[in-house]
KOLRO-997624 format. One record per residue (C-alpha): residue in one letter; z negated, y, x negated. Coordinates in steps of 0.02 Angstrom, whole numbers, always signed. Example, Ala and Ser with C-alpha at 12.3 -4.5 7.8 and 13.67 -1.06 7.14 Angstrom:
residues 2
+---+--------+--------+--------+
! r !     up !  north !   east !
+---+--------+--------+--------+
! A !   -390 !   -225 !   -615 !
! S !   -357 !    -53 !   -684 !
+---+--------+--------+--------+
//
This chain:
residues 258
+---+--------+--------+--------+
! r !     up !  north !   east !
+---+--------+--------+--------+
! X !   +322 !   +888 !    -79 !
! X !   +202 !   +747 !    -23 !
! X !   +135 !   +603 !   -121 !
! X !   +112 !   +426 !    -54 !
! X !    -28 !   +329 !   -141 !
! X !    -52 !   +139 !   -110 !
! X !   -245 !    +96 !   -117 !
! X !   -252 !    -78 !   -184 !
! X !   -335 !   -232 !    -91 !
! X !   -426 !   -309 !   -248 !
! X !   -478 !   -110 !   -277 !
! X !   -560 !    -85 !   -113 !
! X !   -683 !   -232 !   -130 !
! X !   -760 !   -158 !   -300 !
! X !   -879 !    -46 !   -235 !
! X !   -880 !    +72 !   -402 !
! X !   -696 !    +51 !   -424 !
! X !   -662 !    +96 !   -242 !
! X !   -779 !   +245 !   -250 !
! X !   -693 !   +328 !   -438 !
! X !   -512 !   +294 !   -329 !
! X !   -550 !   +387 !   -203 !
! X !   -639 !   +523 !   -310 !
! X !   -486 !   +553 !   -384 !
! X !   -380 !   +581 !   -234 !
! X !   -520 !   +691 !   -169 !
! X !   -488 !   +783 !   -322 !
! X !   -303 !   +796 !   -304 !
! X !   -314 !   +853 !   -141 !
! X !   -441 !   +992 !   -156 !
! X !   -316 !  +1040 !   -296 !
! X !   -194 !  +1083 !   -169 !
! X !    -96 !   +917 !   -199 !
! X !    -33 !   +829 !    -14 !
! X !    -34 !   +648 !     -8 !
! X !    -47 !   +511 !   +116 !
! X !   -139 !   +379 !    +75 !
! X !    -92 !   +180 !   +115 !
! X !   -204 !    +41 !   +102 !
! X !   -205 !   -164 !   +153 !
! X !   -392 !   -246 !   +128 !
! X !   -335 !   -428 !   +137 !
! X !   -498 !   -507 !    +46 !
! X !   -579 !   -425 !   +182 !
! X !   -481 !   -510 !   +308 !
! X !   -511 !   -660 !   +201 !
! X !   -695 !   -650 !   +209 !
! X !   -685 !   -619 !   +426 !
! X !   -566 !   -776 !   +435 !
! X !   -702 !   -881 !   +362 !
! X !   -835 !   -828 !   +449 !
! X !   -751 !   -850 !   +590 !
! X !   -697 !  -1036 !   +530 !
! X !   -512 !  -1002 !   +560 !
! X !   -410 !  -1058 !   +395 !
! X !   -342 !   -930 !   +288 !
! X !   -129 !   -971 !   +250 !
! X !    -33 !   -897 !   +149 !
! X !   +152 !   -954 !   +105 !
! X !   +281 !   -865 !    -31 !
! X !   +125 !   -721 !    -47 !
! X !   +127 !   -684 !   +122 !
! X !     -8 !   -718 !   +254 !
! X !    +43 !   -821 !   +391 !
! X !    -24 !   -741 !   +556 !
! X !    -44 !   -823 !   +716 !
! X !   -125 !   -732 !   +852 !
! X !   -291 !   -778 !   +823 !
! X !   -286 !   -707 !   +619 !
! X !   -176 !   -564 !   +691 !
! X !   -329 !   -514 !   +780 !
! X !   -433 !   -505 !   +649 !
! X !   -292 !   -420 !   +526 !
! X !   -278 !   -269 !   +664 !
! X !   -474 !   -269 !   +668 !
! X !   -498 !   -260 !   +498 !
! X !   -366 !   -156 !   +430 !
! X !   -347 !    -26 !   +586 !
! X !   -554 !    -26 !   +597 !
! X !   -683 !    -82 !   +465 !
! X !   -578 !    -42 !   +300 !
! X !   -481 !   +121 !   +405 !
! X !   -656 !   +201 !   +451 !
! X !   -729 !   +154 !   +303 !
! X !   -615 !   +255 !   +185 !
! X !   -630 !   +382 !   +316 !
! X !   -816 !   +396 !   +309 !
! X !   -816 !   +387 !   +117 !
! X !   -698 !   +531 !    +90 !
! X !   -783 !   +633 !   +224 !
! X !   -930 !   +605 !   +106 !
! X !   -833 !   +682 !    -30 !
! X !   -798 !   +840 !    +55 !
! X !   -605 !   +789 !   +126 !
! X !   -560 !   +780 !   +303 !
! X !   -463 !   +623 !   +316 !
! X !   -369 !   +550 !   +477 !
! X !   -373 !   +371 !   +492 !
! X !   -212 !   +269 !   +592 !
! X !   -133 !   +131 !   +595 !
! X !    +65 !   +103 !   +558 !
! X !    +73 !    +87 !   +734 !
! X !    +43 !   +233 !   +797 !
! X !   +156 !   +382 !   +835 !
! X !   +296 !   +230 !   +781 !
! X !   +243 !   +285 !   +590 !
! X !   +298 !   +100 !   +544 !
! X !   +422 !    -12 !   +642 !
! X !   +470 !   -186 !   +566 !
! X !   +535 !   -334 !   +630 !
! X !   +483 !   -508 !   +613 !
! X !   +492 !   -577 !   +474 !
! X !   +606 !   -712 !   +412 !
! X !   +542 !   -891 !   +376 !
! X !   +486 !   -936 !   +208 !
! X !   +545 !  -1086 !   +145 !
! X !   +575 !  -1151 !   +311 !
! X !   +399 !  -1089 !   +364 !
! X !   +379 !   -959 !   +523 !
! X !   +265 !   -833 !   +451 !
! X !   +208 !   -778 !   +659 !
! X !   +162 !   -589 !   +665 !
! X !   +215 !   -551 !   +499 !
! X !   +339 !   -383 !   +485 !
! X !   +468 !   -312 !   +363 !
! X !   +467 !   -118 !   +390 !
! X !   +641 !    -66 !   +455 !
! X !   +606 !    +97 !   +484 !
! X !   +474 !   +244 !   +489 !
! X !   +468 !   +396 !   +597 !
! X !   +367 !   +517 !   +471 !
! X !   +317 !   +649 !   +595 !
! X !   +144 !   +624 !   +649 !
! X !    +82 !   +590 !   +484 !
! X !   +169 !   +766 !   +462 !
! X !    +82 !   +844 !   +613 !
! X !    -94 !   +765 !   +520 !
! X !    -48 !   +833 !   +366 !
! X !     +7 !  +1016 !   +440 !
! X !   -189 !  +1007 !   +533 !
! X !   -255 !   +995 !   +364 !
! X !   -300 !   +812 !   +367 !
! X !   -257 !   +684 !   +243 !
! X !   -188 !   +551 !   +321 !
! X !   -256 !   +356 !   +288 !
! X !   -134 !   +218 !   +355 !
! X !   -176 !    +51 !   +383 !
! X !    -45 !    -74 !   +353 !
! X !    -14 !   -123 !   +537 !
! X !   +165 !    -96 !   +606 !
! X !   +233 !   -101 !   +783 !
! X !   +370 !   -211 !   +838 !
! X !   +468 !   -239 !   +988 !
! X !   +399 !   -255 !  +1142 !
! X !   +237 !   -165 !  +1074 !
! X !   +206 !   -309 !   +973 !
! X !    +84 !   -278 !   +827 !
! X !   +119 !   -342 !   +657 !
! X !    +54 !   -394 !   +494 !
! X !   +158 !   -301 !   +343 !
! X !   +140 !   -293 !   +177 !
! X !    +44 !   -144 !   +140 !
! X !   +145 !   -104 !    -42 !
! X !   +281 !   -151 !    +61 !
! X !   +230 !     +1 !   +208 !
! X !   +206 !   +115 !    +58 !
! X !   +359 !    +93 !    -12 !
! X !   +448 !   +117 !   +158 !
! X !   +344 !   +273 !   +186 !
! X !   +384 !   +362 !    +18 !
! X !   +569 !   +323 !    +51 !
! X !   +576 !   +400 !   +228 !
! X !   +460 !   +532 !   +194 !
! X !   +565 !   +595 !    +51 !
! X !   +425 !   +584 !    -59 !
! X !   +406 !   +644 !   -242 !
! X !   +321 !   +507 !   -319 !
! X !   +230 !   +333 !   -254 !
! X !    +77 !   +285 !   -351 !
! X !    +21 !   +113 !   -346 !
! X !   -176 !   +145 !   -369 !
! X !   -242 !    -25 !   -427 !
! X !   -376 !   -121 !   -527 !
! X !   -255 !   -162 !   -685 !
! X !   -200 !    -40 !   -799 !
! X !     +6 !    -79 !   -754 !
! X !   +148 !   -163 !   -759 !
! X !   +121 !   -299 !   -902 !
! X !   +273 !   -373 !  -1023 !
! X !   +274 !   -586 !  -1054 !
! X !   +157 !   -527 !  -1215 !
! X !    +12 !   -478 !  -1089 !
! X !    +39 !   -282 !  -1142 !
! X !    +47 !   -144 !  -1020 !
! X !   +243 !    -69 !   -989 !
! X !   +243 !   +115 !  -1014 !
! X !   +400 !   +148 !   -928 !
! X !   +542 !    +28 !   -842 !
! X !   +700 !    +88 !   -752 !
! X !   +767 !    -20 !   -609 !
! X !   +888 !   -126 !   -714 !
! X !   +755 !   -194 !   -819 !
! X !   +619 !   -180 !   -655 !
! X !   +732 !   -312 !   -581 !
! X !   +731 !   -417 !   -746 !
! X !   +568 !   -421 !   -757 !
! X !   +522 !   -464 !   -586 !
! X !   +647 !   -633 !   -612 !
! X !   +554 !   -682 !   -755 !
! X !   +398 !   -786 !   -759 !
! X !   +298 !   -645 !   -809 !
! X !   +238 !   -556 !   -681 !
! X !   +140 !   -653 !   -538 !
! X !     +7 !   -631 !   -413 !
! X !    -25 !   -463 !   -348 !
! X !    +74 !   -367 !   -466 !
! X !   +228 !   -482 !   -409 !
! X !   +245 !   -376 !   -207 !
! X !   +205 !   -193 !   -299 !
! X !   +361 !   -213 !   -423 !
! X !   +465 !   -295 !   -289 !
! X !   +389 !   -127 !   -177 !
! X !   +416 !    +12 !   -322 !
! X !   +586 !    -42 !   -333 !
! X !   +620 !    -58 !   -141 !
! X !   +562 !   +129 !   -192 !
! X !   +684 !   +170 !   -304 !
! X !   +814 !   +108 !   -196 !
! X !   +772 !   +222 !    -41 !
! X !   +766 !   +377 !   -164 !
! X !   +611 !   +392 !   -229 !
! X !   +626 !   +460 !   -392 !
! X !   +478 !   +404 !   -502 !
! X !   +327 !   +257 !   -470 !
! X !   +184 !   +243 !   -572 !
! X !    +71 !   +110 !   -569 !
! X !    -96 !   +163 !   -634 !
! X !   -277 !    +81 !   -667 !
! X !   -437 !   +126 !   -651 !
! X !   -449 !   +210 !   -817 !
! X !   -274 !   +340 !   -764 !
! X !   -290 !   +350 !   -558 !
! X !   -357 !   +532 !   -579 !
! X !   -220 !   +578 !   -716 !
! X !    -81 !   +468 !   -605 !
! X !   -115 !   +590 !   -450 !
! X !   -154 !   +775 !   -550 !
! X !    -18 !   +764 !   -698 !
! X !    +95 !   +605 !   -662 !
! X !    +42 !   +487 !   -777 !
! X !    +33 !   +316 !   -745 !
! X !    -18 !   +153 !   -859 !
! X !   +201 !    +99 !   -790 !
! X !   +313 !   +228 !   -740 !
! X !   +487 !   +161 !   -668 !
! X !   +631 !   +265 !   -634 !
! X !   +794 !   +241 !   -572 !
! X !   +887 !   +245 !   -739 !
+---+--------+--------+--------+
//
């Protein structure tokens, strides 16, 4: 069975942390371990929108995108960032194949409801996923790298969530485990200490409660989207675990269904 691993935004921009992530699905993979790899890059986006003087928005943790920022989100994600990882990996000895969510209809999501009364533009929620050319890349031998672009109707592209697409993705893929790669060490209780394991019904508590904010906020909401579609165990894993999260399944938070 296949493995879907989320590459973190905040993860990507830390050169060092970036480079022991992807060491360690390098590792997993020349081990004989299959896994498709998801990853966003929004502080990279962030960094394109200001140099191009066009104002960053962002409303209930999602990035509003008109045309003009979807542009650079597509450019960004689908390009720079993509080809990047691509390059890196290739560095490391793996063949890697780098698409969008577009393509071969691997993501399809449709626009996104307001947000407090506020049209988020070209902003998706992934409705559904059609897994097979990421399993034509992975029967080639290739590990697959997908940027968190979706298509829409129309051939509309779209801006999605990219713990969101992974979540999605592990569901329709049938996939034995989701690992959240990121730059913290998991989830963390209202104490500040690091959750060893959480099953949905106390997930869903937690995610109420005034503890958990910022990025961590979309990745629980995503892990137990996860759950929901099937997936049977999500581990959320820092810097200090992301080779032991991908070879032996141990993450710094492991939830499970019950």
């Amino acid at each position: 069975m296949t493995d879907v691993v989320k590459l973190g935004g905040s993860l990507l921009e830390n050169r060092d942390l970036r480079h022991s992530a992807l060491e360690a699905i390098a590792t997993a993979w020349s081990s004989g371990r299959r896994s498709i790899v998801v990853h966003g890059g929004g502080k990279r986006i962030d960094a394109m929108l200001a140099a191009l003087d066009i104002p960053k928005k962002v409303q209930g943790g999602l990035r509003v995108t008109d045309a003009e920022t979807l542009d650079v989100v597509v450019s960004i994600l689908s390009g720079l960032v993509n080809k990047t990882l691509v390059a890196e990996l290739r560095a490391m000895g793996i063949l890697a194949s780098g698409i969008s969510g577009a393509d071969g209809d691997t993501l399809w999501a449709e626009f996104h409801e307001a947000v407090e009364g506020v049209d988020l533009g070209f902003v998706g929620r992934v409705v559904r996923c059609d897994p097979k050319l990421l399993s034509a890349v992975l029967g080639a031998g290739f590990l697959p790298l997908v940027a968190s672009v979706a298509l829409g109707r129309e051939g509309t592209l779209l801006n999605v969530n990219a713990d969101s697409a992974a979540s999605a993705l592990a569901g329709a893929l049938g996939a034995r485990r989701l690992v959240f790669l990121t730059d913290v060490e998991g989830v963390l209780d209202p104490e500040g200490k690091v959750i060893e394991r959480l099953d949905a019904r106390a997930g869903r508590a937690l995610l109420a409660s005034p503890a958990v904010t910022g990025g961590m906020k979309p990745k629980l909401r995503a892990a137990l989207e996860a759950i929901d579609a099937g997936v049977s165990e999500i581990l959320v894993a820092g810097p200090s675990l992301h080779r032991a999260a991908l070879l032996e399944g141990k993450g710094g938070t492991v939830l499970v269904a019950a």
